[in-house]
N, C-alpha and C positions, 0 to 999 in steps of 0.2 A: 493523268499525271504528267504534271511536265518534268523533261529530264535535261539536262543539260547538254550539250552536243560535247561529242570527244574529237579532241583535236588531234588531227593526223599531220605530223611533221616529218623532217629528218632523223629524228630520234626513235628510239622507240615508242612504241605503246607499252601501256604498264598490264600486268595483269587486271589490273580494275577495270581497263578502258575494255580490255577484251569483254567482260563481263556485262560491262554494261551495254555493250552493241547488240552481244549475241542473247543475251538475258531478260536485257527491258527491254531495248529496241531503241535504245539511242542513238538520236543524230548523230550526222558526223559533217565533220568540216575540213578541208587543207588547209595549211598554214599559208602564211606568205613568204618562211622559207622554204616550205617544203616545192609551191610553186617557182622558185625561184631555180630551185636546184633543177624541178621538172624541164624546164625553160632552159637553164644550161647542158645538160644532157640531150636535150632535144638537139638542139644545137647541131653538138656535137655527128649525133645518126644521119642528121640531113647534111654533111658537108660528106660523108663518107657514103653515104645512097647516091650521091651527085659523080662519084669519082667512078671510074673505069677498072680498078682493080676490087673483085670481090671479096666482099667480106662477109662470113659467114652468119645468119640471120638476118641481115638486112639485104643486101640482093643474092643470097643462094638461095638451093630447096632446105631442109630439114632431116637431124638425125645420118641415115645413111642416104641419105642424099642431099648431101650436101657438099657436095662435088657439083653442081649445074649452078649456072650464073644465072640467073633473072632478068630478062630485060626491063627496062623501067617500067614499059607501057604495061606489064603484068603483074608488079609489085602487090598492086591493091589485090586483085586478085590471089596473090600467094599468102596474103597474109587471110582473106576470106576464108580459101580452101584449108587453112591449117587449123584456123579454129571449127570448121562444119568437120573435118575427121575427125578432130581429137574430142570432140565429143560424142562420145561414142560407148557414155555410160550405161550400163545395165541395170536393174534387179528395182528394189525398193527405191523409192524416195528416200533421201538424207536427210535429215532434221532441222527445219529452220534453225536451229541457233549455232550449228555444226556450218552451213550455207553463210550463214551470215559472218563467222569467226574467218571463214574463208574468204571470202571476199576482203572483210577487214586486213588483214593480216597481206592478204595481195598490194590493200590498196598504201598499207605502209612502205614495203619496199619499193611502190612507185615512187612512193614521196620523196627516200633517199634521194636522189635525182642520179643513180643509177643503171637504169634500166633502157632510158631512151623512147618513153609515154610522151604524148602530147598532153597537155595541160585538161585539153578537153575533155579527152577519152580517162584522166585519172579524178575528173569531174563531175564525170557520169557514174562513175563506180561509185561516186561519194554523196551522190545524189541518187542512188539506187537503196543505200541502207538506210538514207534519212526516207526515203517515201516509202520504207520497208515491202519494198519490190524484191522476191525471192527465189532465183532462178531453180530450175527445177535440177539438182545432182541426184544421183544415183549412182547404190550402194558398188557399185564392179565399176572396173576399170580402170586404178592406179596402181601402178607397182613402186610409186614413193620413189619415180627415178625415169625421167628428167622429173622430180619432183611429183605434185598430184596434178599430170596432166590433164587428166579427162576431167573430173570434177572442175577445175577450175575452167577451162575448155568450154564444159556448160556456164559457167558464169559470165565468160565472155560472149558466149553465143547473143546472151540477151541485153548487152552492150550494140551488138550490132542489129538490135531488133527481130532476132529471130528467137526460136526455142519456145521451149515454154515457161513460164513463171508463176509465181503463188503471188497475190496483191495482198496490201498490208489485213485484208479481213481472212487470207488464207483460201481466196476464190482462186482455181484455176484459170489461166487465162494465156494468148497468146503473150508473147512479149511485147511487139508492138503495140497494140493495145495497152499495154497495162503502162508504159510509157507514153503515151499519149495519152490518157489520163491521167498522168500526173505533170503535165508539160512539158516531158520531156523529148528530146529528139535523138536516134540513134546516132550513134558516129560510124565514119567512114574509115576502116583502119587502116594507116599508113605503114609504109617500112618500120618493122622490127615491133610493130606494135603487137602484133599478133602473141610471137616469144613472149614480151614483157607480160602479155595479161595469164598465161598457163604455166609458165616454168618457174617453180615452187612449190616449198613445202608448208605451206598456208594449211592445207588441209588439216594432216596430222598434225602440227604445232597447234592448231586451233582446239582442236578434240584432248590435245596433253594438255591445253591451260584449262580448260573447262573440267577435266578430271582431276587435275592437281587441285582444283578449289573444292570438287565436291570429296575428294578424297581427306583432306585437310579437313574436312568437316565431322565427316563420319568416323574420321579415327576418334573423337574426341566423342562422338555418339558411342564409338564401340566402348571407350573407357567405362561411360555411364553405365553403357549395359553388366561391365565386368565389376563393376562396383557393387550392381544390383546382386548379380551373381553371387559372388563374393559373401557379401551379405542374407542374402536369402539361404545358401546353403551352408550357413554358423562359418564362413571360414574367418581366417583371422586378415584385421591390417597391420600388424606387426610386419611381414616381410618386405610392404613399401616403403620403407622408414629412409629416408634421404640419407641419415650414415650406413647404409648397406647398399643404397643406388652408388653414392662416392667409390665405391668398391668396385666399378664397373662402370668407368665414363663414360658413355654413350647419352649423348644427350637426348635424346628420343626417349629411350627409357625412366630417366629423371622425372622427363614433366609427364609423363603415364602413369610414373606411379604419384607424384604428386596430386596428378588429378583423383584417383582412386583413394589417396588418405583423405581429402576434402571433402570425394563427394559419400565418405562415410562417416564422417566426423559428427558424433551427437546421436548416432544409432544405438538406440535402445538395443537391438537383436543383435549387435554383434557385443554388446557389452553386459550382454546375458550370459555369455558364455567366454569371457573373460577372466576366469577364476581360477587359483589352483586347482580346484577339482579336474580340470577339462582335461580331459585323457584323449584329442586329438594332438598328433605330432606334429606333420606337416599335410598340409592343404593338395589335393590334386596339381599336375603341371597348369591344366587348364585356368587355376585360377588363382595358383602362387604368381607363375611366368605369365602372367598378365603385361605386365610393363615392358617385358623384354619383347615380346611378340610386338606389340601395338607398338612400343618404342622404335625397336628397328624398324617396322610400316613406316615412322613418320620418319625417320632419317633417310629412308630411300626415298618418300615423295621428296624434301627439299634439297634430295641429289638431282630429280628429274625437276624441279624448281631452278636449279640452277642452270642446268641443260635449256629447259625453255627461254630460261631470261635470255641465256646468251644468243638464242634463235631469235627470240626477240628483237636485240640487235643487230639484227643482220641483213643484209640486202641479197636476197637470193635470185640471179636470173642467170641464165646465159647465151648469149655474152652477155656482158656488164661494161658500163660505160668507166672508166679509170683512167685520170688524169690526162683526160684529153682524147682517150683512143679506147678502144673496143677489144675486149679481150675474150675469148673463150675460157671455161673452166669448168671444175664439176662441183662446183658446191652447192647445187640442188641434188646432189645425193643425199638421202633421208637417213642414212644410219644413227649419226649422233641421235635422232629424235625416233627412231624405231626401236633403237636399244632402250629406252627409257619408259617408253612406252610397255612394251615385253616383260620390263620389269616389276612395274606397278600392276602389272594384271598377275605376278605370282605373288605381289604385296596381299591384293586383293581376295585371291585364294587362300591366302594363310591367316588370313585375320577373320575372315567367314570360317574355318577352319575349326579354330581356337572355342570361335563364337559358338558354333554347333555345338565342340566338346562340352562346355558350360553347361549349355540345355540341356544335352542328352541327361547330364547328372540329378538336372531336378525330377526327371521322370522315372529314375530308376529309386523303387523302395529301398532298396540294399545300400543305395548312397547319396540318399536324398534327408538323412537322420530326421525321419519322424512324419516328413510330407506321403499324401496318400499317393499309391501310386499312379504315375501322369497324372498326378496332380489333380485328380476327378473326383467327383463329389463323391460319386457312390459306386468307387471302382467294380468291377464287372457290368454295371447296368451304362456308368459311364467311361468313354475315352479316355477324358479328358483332353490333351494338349498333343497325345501320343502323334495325332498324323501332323500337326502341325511341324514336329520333329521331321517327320519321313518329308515335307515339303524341305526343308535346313536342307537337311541331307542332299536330296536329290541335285536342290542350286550349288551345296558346295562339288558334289562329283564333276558337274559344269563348268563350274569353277579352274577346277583341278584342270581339267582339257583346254579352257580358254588361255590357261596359264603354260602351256607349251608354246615357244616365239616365234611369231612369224618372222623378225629379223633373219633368224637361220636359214631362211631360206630364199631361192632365186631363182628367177627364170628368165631365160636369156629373151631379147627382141631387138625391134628393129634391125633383123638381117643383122645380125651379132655386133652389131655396133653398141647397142646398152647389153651390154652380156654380166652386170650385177648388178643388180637392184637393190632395194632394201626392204620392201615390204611393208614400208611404215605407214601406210594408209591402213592396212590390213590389219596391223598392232593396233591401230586408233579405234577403229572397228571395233574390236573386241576386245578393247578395254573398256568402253563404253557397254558392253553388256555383264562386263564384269561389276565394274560401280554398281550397276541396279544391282545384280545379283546379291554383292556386299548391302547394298541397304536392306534388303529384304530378309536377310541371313540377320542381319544388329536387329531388326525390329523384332522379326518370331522371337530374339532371347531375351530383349526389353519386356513384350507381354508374358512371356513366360516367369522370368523373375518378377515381374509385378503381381502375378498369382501365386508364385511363391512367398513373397512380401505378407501379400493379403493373408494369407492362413497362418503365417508364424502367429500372428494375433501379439502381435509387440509392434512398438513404433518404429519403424523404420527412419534411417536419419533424414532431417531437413529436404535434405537435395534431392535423395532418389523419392522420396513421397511428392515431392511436386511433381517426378514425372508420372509416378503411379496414376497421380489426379488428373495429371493431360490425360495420360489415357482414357479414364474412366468418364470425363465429361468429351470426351471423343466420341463414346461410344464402346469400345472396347472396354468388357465386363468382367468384373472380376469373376470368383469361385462361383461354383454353380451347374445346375442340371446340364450335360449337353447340348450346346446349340450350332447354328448354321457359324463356323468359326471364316470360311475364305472372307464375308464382312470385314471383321477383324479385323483378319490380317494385315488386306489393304489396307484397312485406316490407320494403324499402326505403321506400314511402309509410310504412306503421305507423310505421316507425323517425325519420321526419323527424316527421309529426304529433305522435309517443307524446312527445317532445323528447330523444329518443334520442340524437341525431345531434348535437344542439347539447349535452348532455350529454358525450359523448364527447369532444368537443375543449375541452370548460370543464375537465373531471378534469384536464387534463394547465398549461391556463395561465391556471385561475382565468373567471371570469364575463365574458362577451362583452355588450357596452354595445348 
């Protein structure tokens, strides 16, 4: 598939470009203002690397030491040595698309013109994502302050033809190599260039745009599923009714329950029991405060949407080239973007949360009005869905722990020179096993209410029946003898992540807000 190359300038990147770097794997390019700026900033480092009074990352040491002058003849050197320590990552391998959001995101604030990069060495980084050459990070070693040093540290490493890397087939390889096969040549890094390629917060901003998209998505799956919900266990859509959202402006809320009146609009099972007769009152929280749950979910992702964007804009290094001269500051501190992070992993807890409460209902006979219990063919000989519950369960306990913040916490370094950190590599981390968690938490209640769907033996509306049928021509089966369910499961997750499921119910009443 050919994709377009995204072009890296003065400006920002938008969320889309991020996506499509670290997603498809699309080229990338510099602009010719962004070279331009690069070129004046340069400038700028070589007139003050040339002068006899030092200035801090261009001829001193680093951190707390950076009290010692540099002689010329070591420069090259100091800036070598700074990149082989600070890489110095531990544990797992990072995720290509996490790696590459990284790099991207570095190589925009080169563009600003900044930072004080040579043209070549912010040419190489941009010819490293288009030959999807993927240096190897791993998971320890940022404390989100001076920014994500070590991760991006390995990035730089394989700019200078060391380290190791992953080649566009996902082969391991030395760097060198995997550069010379694709024609490329290492660079030699000069004053300040060292700084410019590690100090920022690429990382984490990388990992909050990649979950703000996939978050943005799955609320919109959770809707479905609470709609299924909603419907499969008789309750009513009378309490989404947009003059009772009015009562309660929060606009998150609004398009939640909007979504949940459409995607039940035309359901036979809930217009069953739409009658004077109905002797139910009100509906469980779990699946009245539907909208209010998911709503504020999404009002907090497009707080941390807004947080991103503005990182987005931004030129993170230090020092920083400005209006002619070279300044120190701390605005590679990660707080803005570890607070947001922190806070989408308790989004994420509370909407797996809600999601579990939902399901538990269908299995319980006491308040499942009429379904067998867990939902089994031939309760006692079968389960049915019951462990699939205790599996909800256990991710959302998970959950709940992942959703304690690491912002709160710090650990002094550098000989008490960085003596607060932010942790926001760590919030990135573990926000990313929260999204999985949340998708797997909306699928188990998707199949769940789709077995509930199935035995009402009434139509279910338009919207959640086409998802029932993804499921069913997935593979995941309706009512029935017990069988081997982790199958399933999985294919249900793919189908909620892949946006399968929110697909399915868009085909039939148009795009879910």
């Amino acid at each position: 598939m050919h994709l377009n190359p995204v072009s890296v300038g003065t400006g920002p990147v938008s969320f889309a470009d991020v996506l499509a770097v670290t997603r498809q794997g699309a080229p990338v390019v510099l602009s010719e203002d962004a070279l331009t700026s690069i070129d004046r900033a340069r400038a700028v480092v070589e007139e003050l690397a040339a002068a006899a009074t030092p200035v801090y990352g261009i001829s001193t040491g680093f951190g707390a030491l950076a009290t010692r002058h540099i002689p010329t003849e070591m420069r090259a050197q100091l800036q070598k040595s700074l990149v082989r320590s600070h890489a110095a990552g531990s544990g797992p391998e990072v995720e290509r698309e996490v790696v590459r959001g990284l790099m991207l995101l570095r190589l925009s604030t080169l563009a600003t013109g900044r930072t004080g990069i040579r043209r070549e060495t912010a040419q190489l980084l941009a010819d490293l994502l288009t030959h999807q050459i993927t240096p190897v990070v791993h998971e320890y070693g940022s404390l989100g302050c001076s920014g994500d040093l070590a991760p991006l540290a390995h990035c730089a490493l394989a700019l200078m033809g060391e380290g190791q890397v992953r080649d566009a087939s996902g082969d391991l390889m030395p760097a060198e190599k995997a550069l010379a096969a694709a024609g490329l040549e290492p660079v030699e890094l000069a004053a300040k260039e060292g700084l410019a390629l590690i100090n920022g917060t690429d990382g984490m901003l990388g990992m909050l745009v990649l979950a703000i998209g996939d978050l943005r998505m799955l609320l919109r799956s959770a809707d479905i599923a609470a709609a299924m919900s909603v419907e499969g266990q008789l309750g009513t859509d009378r309490v989404f009714a947009p003059e009772l959202q009015a009562l309660r402006p929060h606009p998150g809320q609004a398009l939640s329950a909007a979504n949940l009146t459409a995607l039940m609009a035309g359901s036979a099972i809930v217009a069953s029991h739409r009658t004077g007769d109905c002797n139910r009152v009100q509906d469980a929280y779990s699946l009245r405060c539907s909208p209010q749950v998911h709503g504020a979910a999404r009002d907090t992702v497009e707080y941390a949407a807004t947080v991103a964007e503005r990182e987005l804009c931004s030129a993170v290094d230090n020092p920083v080239v400005v209006d002619g001269r070279v300044e120190s500051n701390g605005n590679f501190h990660g707080a803005p973007v570890a607070y947001v992070l922190d806070f989408l992993a308790i989004v994420a807890a509370d909407v797996a949360s809600i999601s579990e409460r939902r399901t538990d209902r269908f299995l319980d006979k006491s308040r499942n009005h009429g379904l067998n219990p867990f939902l089994a063919a031939d309760p006692g000989v079968d389960s049915g869905l019951m462990i699939a519950q205790y599996t909800q369960a256990a991710i959302v306990s998970e959950l709940k722990r992942l959703a304690h913040p690491a912002s709160v916490d710090s650990i002094p370094s550098s000989a008490m020179q960085e003596d607060h950190v932010s942790m926001g590599w760590s919030a990135a981390r573990k926000l990313r096993a929260s999204v999985d968690g949340l998708t797997r938490v909306v699928a188990i209640e998707v199949m769940t209410a789709a077995r509930a769907l199935d035995m009402r033996g009434l139509d279910p509306s338009p919207a959640t029946a086409a998802v029932v049928r993804t499921l069913r021509e997935a593979g995941v089966q309706g009512p029935g003898p017990d069988r081997h369910l982790s199958p399933e499961i999985e294919t249900a997750v793919s189908l909620v992540a892949s946006g399968a499921v929110l697909a399915a119910a868009e085909s039939v009443i148009g795009e879910l807000r």
